[in-house]
C-alpha positions as CSV (number, residue, x, y, z in Angstrom):
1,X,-11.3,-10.6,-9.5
2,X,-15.0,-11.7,-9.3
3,X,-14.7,-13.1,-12.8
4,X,-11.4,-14.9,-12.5
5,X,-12.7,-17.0,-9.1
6,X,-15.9,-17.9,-11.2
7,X,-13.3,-19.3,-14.1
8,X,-11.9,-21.4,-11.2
9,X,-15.4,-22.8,-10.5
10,X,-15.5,-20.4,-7.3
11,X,-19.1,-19.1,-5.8
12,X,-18.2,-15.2,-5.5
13,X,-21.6,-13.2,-4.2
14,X,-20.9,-9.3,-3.7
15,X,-22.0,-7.4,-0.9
16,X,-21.3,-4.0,0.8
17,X,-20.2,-2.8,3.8
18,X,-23.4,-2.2,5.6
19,X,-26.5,-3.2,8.2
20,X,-27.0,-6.4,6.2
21,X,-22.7,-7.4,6.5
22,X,-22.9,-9.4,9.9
23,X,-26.2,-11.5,8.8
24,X,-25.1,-12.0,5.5
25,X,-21.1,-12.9,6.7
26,X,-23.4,-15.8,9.6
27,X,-25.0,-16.6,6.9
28,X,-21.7,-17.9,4.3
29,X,-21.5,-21.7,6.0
30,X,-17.9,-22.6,5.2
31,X,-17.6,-19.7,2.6
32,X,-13.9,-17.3,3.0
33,X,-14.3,-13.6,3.1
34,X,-12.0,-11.9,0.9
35,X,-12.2,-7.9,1.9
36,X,-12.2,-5.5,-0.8
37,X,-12.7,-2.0,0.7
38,X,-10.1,0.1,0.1
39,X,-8.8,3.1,2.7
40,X,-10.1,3.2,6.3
41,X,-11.9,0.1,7.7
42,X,-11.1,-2.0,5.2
43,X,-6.9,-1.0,5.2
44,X,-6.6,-0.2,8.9
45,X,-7.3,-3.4,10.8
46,X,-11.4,-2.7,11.6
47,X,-12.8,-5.2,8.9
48,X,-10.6,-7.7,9.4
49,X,-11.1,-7.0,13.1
50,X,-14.4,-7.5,12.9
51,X,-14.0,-11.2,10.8
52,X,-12.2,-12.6,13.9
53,X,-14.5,-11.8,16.0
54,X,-17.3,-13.5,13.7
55,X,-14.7,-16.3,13.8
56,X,-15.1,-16.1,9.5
57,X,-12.0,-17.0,7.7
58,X,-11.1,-14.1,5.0
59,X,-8.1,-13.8,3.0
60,X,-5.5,-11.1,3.9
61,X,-3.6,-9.8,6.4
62,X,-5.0,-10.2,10.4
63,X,-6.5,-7.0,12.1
64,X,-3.1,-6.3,14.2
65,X,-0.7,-5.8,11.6
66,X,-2.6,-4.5,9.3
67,X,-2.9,-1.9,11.9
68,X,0.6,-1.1,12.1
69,X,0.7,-1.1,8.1
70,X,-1.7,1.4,7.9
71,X,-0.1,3.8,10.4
72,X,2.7,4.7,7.9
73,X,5.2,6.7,10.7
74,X,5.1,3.3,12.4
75,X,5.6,0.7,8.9
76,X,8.0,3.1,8.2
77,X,9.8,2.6,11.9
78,X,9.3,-1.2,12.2
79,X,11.0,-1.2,7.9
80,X,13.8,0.6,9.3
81,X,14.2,-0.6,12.4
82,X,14.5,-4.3,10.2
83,X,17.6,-2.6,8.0
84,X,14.9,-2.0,5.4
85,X,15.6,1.8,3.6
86,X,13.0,4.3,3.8
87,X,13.3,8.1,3.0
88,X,14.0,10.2,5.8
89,X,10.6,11.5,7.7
90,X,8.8,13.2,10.4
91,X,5.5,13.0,11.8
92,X,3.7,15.9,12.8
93,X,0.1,16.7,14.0
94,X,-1.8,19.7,12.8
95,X,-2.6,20.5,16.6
96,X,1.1,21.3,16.8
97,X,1.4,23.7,13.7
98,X,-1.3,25.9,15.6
99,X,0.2,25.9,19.2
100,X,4.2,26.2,17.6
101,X,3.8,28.3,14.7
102,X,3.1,27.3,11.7
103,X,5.8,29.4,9.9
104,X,8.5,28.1,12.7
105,X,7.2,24.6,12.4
106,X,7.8,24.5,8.3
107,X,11.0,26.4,9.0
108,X,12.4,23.2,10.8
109,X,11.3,20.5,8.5
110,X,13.3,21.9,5.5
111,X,16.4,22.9,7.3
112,X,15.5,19.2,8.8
113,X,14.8,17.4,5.7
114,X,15.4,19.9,3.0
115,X,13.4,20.1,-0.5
116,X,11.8,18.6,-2.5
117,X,9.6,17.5,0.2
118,X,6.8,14.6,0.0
119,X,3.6,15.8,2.3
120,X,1.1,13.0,2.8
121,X,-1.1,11.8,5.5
122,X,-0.2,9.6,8.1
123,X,-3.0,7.0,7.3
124,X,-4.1,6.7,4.0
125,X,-4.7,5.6,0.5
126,X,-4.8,6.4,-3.1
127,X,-2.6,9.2,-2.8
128,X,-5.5,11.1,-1.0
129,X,-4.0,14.2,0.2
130,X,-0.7,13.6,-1.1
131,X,1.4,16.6,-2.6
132,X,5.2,17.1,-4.0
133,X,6.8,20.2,-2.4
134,X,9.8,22.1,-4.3
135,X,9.4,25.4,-3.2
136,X,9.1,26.7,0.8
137,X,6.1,28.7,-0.3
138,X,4.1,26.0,-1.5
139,X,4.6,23.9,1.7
140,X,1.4,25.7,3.2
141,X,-1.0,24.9,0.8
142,X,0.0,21.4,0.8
143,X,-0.3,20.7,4.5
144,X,-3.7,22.0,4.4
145,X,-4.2,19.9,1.8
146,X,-3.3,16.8,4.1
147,X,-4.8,17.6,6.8
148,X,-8.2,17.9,4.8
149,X,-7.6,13.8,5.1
150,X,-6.0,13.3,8.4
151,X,-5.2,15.3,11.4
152,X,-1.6,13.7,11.4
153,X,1.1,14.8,8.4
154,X,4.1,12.3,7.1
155,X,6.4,14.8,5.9
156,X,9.1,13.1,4.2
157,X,12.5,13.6,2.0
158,X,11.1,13.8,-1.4
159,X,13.4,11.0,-3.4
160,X,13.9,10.5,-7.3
161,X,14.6,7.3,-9.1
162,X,12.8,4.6,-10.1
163,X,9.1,3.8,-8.9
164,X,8.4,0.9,-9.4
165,X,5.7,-1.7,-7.3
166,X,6.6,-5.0,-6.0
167,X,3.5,-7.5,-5.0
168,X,4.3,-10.4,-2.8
169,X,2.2,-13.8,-3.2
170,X,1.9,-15.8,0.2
171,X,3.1,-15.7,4.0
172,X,5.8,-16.5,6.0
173,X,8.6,-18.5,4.7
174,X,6.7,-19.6,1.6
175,X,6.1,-15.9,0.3
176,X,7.4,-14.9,-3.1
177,X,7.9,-11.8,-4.9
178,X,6.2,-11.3,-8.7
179,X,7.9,-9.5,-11.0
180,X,8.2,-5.3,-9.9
181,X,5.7,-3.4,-12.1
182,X,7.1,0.2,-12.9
183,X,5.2,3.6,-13.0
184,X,6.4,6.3,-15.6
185,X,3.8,8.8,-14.5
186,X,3.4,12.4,-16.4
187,X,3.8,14.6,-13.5
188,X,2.9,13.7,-10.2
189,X,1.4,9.7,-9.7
190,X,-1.8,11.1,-7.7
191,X,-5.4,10.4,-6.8
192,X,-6.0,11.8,-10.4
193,X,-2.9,9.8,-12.5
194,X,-4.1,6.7,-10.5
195,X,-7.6,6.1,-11.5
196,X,-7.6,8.3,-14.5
197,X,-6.1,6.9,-18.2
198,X,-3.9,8.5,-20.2
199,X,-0.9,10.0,-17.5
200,X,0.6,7.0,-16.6
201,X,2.6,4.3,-18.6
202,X,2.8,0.7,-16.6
203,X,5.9,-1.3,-17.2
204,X,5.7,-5.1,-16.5
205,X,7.9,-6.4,-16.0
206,X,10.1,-3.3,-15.0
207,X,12.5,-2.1,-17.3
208,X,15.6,-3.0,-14.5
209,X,18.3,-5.1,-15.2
210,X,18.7,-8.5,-13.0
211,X,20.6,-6.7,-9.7
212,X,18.3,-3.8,-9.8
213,X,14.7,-6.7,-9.9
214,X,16.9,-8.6,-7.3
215,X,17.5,-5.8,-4.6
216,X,13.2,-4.4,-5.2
217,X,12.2,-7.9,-4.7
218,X,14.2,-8.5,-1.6
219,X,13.2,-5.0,-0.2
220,X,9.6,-6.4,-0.6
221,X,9.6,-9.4,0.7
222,X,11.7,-8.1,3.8
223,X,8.6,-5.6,4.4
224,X,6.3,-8.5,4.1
225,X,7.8,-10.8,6.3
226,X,9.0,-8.0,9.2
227,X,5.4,-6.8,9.1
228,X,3.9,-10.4,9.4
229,X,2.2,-9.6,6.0
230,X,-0.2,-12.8,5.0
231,X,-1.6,-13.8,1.7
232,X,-0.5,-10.7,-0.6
233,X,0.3,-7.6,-0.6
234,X,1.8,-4.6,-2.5
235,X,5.2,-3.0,-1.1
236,X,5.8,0.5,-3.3
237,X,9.5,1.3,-4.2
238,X,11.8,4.3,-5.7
239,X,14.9,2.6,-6.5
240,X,17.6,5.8,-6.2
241,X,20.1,7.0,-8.0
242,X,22.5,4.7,-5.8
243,X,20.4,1.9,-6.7
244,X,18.9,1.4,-2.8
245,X,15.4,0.7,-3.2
246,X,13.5,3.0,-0.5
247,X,10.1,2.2,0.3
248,X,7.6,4.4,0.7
249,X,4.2,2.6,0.8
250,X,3.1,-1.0,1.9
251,X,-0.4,-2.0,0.9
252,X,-2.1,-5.0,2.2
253,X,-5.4,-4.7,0.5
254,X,-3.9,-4.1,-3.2
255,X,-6.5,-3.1,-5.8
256,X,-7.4,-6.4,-8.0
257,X,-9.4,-4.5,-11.0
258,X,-8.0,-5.3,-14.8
259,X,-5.6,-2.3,-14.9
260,X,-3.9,-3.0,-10.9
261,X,-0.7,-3.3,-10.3
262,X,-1.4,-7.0,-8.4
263,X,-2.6,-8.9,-11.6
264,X,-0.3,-7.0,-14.0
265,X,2.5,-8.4,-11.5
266,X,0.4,-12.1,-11.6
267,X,0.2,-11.8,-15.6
268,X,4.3,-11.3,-16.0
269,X,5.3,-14.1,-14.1
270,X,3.4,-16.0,-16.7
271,X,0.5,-17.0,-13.9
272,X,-3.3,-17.6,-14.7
273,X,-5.2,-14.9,-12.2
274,X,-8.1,-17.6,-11.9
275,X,-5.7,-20.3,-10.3
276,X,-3.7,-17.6,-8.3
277,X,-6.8,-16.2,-6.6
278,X,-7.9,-19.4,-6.0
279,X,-5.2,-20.7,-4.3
280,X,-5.2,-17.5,-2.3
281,X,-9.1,-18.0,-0.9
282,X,-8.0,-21.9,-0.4
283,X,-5.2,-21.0,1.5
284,X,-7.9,-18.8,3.8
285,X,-10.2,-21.6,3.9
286,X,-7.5,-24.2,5.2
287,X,-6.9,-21.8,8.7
């Protein structure tokens, strides 16, 4: 990303999340902020938080709703709530496994929800503490692994189809959809799949015919627009064997490396990354 806003004649200057931020954010003049920290504090609303109190423009969603977004339970509630589909789901603290009964607690969530079961945590990223659950006596081992990254567990009806991911360009009315990018993982699309080569094969555009692109894309920009989304995001889809796209994830800080899902979406609609990530820090600048 760095590179392509130098191409468009951009000043791009690096700097971590640290002592030195706040001097060095008073210090920009009439510069944007684009945040690129990934997981907490840069996902869950504290970053960007902290940029409106500084009274700094930055590019990307406002502290409120990238709250909510983070929080998946509530995305999820506010996406169906809106008519959007979302796999079945419950919420569950690891305090109540201990005073319940751990054994009665995993009882009710597959006679509730049946198998195969997706465990992940409530607030999270990069498939951190994510696990796919076919058999009862695995559903142990994965919770502890979850709660290893959060004290709260999303357990939620495991659903097979399609996986593809749909990033959305803009905000409000003016927001548009790129071209869905699908994942043919080998096994499971984890932490490891994600950032390591050779498991995963990236389609994009995604091999779906025009009804199939049309419903993703509308399932995308739905999230975007219900959650008050701004600038881009990432909204990730299964589309299921009865061809209802169910979302599962919504990212408002998507990754913007070489091998992302954001600028392999930007590359098949035939867009130059330099101008679109230009345009997105203009459009910051103009607020």
């Amino acid at each position: 990303m760095q590179e392509a806003l130098k191409d468009a004649g951009a000043k791009v200057t690096l700097h971590d999340v640290d002592s030195d931020l706040i001097p060095a954010i008073s210090a920009l003049g009439d510069g944007v902020v684009w945040p690129m920290l990934h997981g907490a504090s840069g996902e869950d609303g504290s970053l960007q938080g902290l940029l409106e109190m500084l009274n700094v423009p930055y590019v990307g969603t406002r502290a409120r709703e990238a709250r909510v977004a983070w929080v998946k339970s509530v995305a999820k509630a506010v996406c169906a709530r809106e008519g959007v589909a979302t796999p079945d789901y419950v919420t569950l603290p690891q305090s109540l496994f201990r005073e319940v009964g751990a054994e009665q607690v995993m009882d009710a969530v597959v006679a509730k929800l049946g198998l195969p079961l997706a465990i992940k945590p409530a607030r999270g990223g990069s498939a951190l503490g994510v696990s796919l659950v076919h058999q009862r006596s695995d559903l142990n081992r994965a919770l502890v692994h979850c709660f290893a990254y959060d004290a709260t567990a999303l357990i939620e009806k495991a659903v097979t189809g399609t996986e593809v991911a749909v990033s959305v360009l803009g905000t409000g009315d003016t927001a548009r959809a790129l071209p869905p990018v699908e994942i043919s993982a080998h096994g499971p699309y984890d932490f490891d799949a994600r950032y390591n080569p050779g498991r995963v094969e990236y389609f994009a555009p995604a091999r779906l015919d025009d009804q199939q692109t049309s419903v993703v894309t509308e399932a995308a920009l739905a999230v975007h627009r219900e959650l008050h989304l701004r600038d881009l995001s990432r909204v990730d889809i299964i589309l299921d064997a009865d061809g209802v796209p169910q979302v599962f994830d919504i990212n408002v800080a998507p990754g913007l490396t070489e091998t992302s899902l954001f600028p392999q979406a930007v590359v098949a609609a035939d867009l130059d990354l330099s101008t679109v990530y230009a345009s997105i820090v203009e459009a910051a600048a103009a607020r």
